[in-house]
TORPATI-283187 format. One record per residue (C-alpha): x, y, z. Coordinates in steps of 0.25 Angstrom, whole numbers, padded with zeros to 4 digits, always signed. Example, Ala and Ser with C-alpha at 12.3 -4.5 7.8 and 13.67 -1.06 7.14 Angstrom:
residues 2
+0049-0018+0031+0055-0004+0029
END
This chain:
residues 465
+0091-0047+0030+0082-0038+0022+0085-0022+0024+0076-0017+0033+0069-0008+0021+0067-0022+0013+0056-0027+0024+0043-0028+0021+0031-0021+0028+0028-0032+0037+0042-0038+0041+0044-0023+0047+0030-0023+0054+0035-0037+0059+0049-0031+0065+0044-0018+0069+0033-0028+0078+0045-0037+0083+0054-0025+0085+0063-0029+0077+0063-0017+0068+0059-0004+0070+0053+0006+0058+0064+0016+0062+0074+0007+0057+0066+0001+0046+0062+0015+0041+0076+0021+0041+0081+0009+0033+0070+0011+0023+0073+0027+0021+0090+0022+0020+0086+0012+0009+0076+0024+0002+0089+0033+0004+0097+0024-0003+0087+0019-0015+0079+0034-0017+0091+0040-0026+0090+0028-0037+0074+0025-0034+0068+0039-0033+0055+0031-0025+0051+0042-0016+0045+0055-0014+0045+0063+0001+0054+0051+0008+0054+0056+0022+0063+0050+0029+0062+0059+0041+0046+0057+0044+0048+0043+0041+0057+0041+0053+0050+0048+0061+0039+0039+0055+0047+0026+0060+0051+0032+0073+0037+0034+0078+0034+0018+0071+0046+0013+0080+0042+0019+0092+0026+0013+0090+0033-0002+0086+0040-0001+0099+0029+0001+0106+0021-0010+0100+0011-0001+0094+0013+0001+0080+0003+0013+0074-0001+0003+0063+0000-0008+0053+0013-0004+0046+0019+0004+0057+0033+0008+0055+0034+0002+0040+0039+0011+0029+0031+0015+0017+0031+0025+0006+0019+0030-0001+0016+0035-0016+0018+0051-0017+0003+0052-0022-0004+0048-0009-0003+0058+0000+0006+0060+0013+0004+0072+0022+0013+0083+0020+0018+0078+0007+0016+0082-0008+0009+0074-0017+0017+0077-0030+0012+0065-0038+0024+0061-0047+0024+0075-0055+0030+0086-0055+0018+0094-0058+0011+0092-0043+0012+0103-0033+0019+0098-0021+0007+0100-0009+0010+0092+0003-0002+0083+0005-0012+0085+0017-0012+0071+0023-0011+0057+0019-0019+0051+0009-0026+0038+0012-0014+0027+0010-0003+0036+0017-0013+0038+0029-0014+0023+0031+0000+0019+0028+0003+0029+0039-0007+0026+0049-0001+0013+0049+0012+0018+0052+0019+0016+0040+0032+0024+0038+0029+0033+0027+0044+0035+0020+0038+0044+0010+0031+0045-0004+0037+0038-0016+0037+0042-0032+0025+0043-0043+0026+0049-0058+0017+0059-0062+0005+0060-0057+0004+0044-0056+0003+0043-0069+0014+0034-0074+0019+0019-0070+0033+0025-0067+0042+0031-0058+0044+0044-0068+0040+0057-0061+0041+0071-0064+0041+0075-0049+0050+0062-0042+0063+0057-0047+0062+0044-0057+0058+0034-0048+0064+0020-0052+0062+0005-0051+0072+0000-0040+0073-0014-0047+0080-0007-0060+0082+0009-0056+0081+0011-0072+0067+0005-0072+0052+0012-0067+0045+0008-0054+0031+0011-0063+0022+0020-0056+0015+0025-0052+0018+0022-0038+0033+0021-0042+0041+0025-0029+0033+0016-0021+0035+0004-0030+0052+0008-0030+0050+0010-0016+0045-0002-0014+0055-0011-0022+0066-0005-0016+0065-0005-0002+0058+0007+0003+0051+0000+0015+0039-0009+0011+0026-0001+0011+0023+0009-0002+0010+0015-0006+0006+0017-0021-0006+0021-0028-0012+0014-0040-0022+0019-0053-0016+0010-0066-0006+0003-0059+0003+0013-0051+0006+0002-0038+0008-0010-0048+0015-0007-0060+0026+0000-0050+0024-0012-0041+0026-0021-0052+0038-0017-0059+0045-0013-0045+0042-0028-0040+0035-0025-0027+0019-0027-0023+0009-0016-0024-0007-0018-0023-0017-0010-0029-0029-0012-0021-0042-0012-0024-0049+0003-0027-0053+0009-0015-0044-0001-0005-0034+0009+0000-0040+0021+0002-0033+0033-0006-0036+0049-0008-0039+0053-0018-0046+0041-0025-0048+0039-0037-0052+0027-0048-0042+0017-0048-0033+0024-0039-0027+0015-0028-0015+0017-0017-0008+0003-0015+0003-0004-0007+0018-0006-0014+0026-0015-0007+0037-0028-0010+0026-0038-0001+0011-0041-0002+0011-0041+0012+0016-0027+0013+0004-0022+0006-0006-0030+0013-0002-0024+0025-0002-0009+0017-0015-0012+0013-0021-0015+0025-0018+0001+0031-0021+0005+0017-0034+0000+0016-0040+0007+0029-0050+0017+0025-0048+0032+0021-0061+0041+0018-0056+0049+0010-0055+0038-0003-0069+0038-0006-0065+0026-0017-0060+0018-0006-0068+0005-0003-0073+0001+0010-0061-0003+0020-0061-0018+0024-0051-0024+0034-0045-0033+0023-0036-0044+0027-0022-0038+0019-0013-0047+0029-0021-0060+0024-0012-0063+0012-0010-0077+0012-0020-0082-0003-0021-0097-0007-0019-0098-0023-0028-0109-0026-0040-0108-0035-0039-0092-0035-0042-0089-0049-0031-0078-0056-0033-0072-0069-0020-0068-0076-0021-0056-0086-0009-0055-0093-0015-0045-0105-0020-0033-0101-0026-0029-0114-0020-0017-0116-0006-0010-0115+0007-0015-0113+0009-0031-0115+0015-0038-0104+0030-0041-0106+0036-0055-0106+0043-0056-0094+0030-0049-0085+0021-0060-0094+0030-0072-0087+0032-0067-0073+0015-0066-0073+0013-0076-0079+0022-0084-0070+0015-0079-0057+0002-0084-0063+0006-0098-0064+0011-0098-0050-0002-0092-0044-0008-0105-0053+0003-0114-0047-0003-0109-0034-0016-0114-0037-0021-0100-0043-0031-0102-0057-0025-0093-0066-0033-0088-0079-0028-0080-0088-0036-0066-0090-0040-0057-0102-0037-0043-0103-0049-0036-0099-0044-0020-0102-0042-0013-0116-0036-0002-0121-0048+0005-0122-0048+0006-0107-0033+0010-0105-0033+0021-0116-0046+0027-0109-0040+0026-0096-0028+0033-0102-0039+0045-0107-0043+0046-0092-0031+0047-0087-0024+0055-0095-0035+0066-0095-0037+0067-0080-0023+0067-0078-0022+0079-0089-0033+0086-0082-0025+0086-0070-0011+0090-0078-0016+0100-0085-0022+0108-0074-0010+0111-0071+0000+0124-0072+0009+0121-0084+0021+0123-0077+0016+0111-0068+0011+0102-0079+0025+0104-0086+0030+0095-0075+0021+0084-0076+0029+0070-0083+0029+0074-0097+0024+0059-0099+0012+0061-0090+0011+0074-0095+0008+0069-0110+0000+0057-0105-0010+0065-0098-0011+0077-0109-0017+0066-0118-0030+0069-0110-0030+0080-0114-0042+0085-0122-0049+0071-0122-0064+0071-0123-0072+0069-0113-0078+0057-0120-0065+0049-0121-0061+0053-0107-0074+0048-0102-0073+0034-0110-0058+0034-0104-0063+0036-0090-0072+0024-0091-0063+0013-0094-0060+0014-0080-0073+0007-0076-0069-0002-0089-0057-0006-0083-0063-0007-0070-0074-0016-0077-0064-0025-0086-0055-0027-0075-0065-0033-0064-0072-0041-0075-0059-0049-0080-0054-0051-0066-0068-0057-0060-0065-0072-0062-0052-0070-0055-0048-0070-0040-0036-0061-0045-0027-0057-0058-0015-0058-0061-0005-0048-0071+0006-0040-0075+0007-0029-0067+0012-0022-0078+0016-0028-0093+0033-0024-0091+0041-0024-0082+0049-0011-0076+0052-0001-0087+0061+0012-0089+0062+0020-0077+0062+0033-0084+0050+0031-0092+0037+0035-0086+0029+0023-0092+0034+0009-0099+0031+0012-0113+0032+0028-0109+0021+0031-0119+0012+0041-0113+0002+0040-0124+0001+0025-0118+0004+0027-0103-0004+0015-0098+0001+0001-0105+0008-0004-0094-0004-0003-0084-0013-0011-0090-0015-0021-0081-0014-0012-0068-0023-0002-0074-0038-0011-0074-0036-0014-0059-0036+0000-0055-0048+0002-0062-0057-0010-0059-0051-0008-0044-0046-0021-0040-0033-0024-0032-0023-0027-0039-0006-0029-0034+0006-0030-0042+0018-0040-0035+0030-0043-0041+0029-0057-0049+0043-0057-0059+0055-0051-0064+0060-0048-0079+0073-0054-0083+0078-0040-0079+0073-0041-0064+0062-0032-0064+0049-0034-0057+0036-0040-0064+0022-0037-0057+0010-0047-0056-0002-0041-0055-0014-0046-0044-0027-0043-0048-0040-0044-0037-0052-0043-0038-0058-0029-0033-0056-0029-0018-0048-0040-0017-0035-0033-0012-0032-0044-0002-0033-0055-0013-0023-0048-0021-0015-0047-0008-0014-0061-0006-0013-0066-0021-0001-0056-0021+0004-0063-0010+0004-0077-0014+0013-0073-0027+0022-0064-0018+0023-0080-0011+0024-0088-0022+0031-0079-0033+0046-0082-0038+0057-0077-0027+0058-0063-0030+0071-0054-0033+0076-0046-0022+0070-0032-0022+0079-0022-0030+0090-0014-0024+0090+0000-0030+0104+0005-0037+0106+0016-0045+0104+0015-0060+0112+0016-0067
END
């Protein structure tokens, strides 16, 4: 019998309609098992408890009635410190920020409750969502619950722990090179970065996407279909359609699947994440997928202009501010970013544009497919303390680069759990879509989470030792 904080989203929805359950009993289980794993897995920021009760109590009373307020009435969640939730501060992973409670909810968080989620509280990020890990100036370490000595990734790190471990089924990350994947990835549970535009968000910004983290498919189709509803204040959002995120169920045969397992630049793809990929590609072909391999489409000169672009609009913002406070920003970051400093205009401009080379390179490779397949990312879970896998500021992006060009060139793109190392730690397969295609990659995501190996059971946190 699985512990009642072990449940997905729509076995809870399924009890709460047979009265079978109620979210007063299901959340207090949840915020027990949080109380329990939060001094080893440091996941969480502004946990509340109390409102969350009260949040449940109110669910309860609405179940008993038959009238649920909405599509996930009554089910926990947790939601990435950097959208905002009234009446909390924003302080986005650093030190550095100044703690404002925000005015009202940002998109996401307004949908999530609207439909009657149960919001827990926020969960971790590092600096300024600048790194893949769970090291932070302003939260505690935040660790990986498979191995606490290992990272999560970033930079949606606490939701991705969350997730893994147990703290209820629904968490909300956001995504610009990688940041619900690569965590989703090496934590072993499923995260989708839709399509630009799909979730509306505030504020916007190229590349910049929120996106479900959860241990099923299905828990983030039924995430996405209260994400998705329209919100005027993303003036990048695309027009809302009524998409049909329930309809997961895909036959294999004759889709055509490209697989790409060099990404042309950065790190190369370890051993063991090379065999459990190329291990689910024969298995979509045994399902009567064609797969062909694909040819790296990116080049370097478009991740180190990327890096120039980066580096100097974060040192623009870094440097505004008061010494004392920019003392307290990573040292990591801190070093990263100053490298934009004093960069010509010129070489800025050139680093700007090779997002729309990126964009243009990525569309153009995946046009003969239906859908790619990938490393999520090239290793496997790495030091927990370090704030990126080869800790190199100078180089901060060689693990991404197979997350990175599908933020650019806006198309859906999910990470789902698809191996283990000889150590027992995740590997993520990457599902590429063409643009707009968030339900295919939905339902291709779904078909491997059916026909995949039997998985090992979700990790039980203990302290490190």
């Amino acid at each position: 019998m699985a512990h009642l904080h072990e449940l997905t989203a729509a076995e809870l929805l399924a009890a709460y309609a047979a009265k079978t359950l109620s979210p007063l009993e299901v959340t207090r289980d949840v915020l027990t098992h949080i109380a329990a794993c939060e001094p080893h897995l440091h996941a969480t920021y502004a946990l509340d408890p109390e409102a969350a009760m009260l949040q449940a109590q109110a669910s309860q009373a609405r179940w008993l009635k038959g009238q649920p307020c909405g599509p996930l009435d009554g089910v926990p969640a947790t939601i990435k410190e950097n959208i905002a939730t009234s009446g909390v501060p924003m302080p986005i992973g650093t030190a550095a920020s100044e703690l404002t409670p925000a005015l009202r909810d940002a998109p996401p968080a307004a949908r999530l409750r609207e439909a009657g989620a149960v919001i827990l509280g926020k969960t971790t990020m590092p600096d300024y969502g600048m790194l893949s890990s769970g090291l932070s100036s302003f939260h505690p370490l935040t660790r990986n619950p498979w191995d606490l000595r290992k990272n999560p990734g970033g930079s949606s790190a606490g939701a991705a722990a969350a997730a893994a471990a147990g703290y209820g089924p629904l968490h909300l990350g956001t995504d610009i090179g990688g940041s619900v994947r690569l965590p989703a990835s090496w934590c072993g549970i499923f995260a989708l970065k839709p399509s630009l535009g799909r979730i509306p968000i505030d504020p916007p910004y190229a590349g910049r996407v929120a996106g479900p983290m959860t241990r099923t498919v299905q828990d983030s189709a039924l995430m996405m279909a209260s994400l998705s509803l329209p919100d005027a204040r993303d003036t990048m959002s695309l027009p809302y359609l009524a998409l049909p995120w329930s309809q997961l169920d895909r036959d294999m045969k004759g889709l055509k699947i490209g697989l790409l397992m060099d990404a042309g630049w950065g790190t190369p793809v370890q051993p063991d994440v090379r065999a459990a990929v190329e291990a689910a590609a024969r298995l979509f072909e045994a399902a009567g997928a064609i797969v062909e391999p694909l040819q790296a489409f990116m080049t370097r000169a478009m991740a180190d202009g990327m890096n120039d672009f980066w580096r100097t609009r974060s040192w623009l913002d870094i440097s505004a501010l008061s010494e004392a406070r920019r003392n307290k920003v990573l040292p990591y970051v801190l070093e990263w970013a100053g490298g934009g400093a004093g960069l010509s205009g010129e070489r800025v401009f050139i680093g700007y544009s090779q997002m729309a080379a990126m964009r243009d390179a990525a569309v153009r490779a995946c046009a003969p497919f239906d859908f790619v397949l990938s490393p999520t990312a090239p290793m496997p879970a790495f030091a927990a303390e370090l704030p990126s896998p080869n800790n190199d500021p100078a180089l901060p992006f060689e693990h991404i680069a197979f997350t990175l060009p599908h933020n650019m060139s806006e198309q859906p793109a999910a990470s789902i759990n698809c191996g283990y190392t000889a150590d027992g730690l995740p590997i993520g397969l990457q599902i590429i879509g063409q643009r707009f295609d968030d339900v295919g990659v939905l339902q291709l995501a779904r078909a491997w989470e059916q026909m995949r190996p039997a998985q090992r059971a979700w990790p039980v946190v203990r302290k490190v030792n």
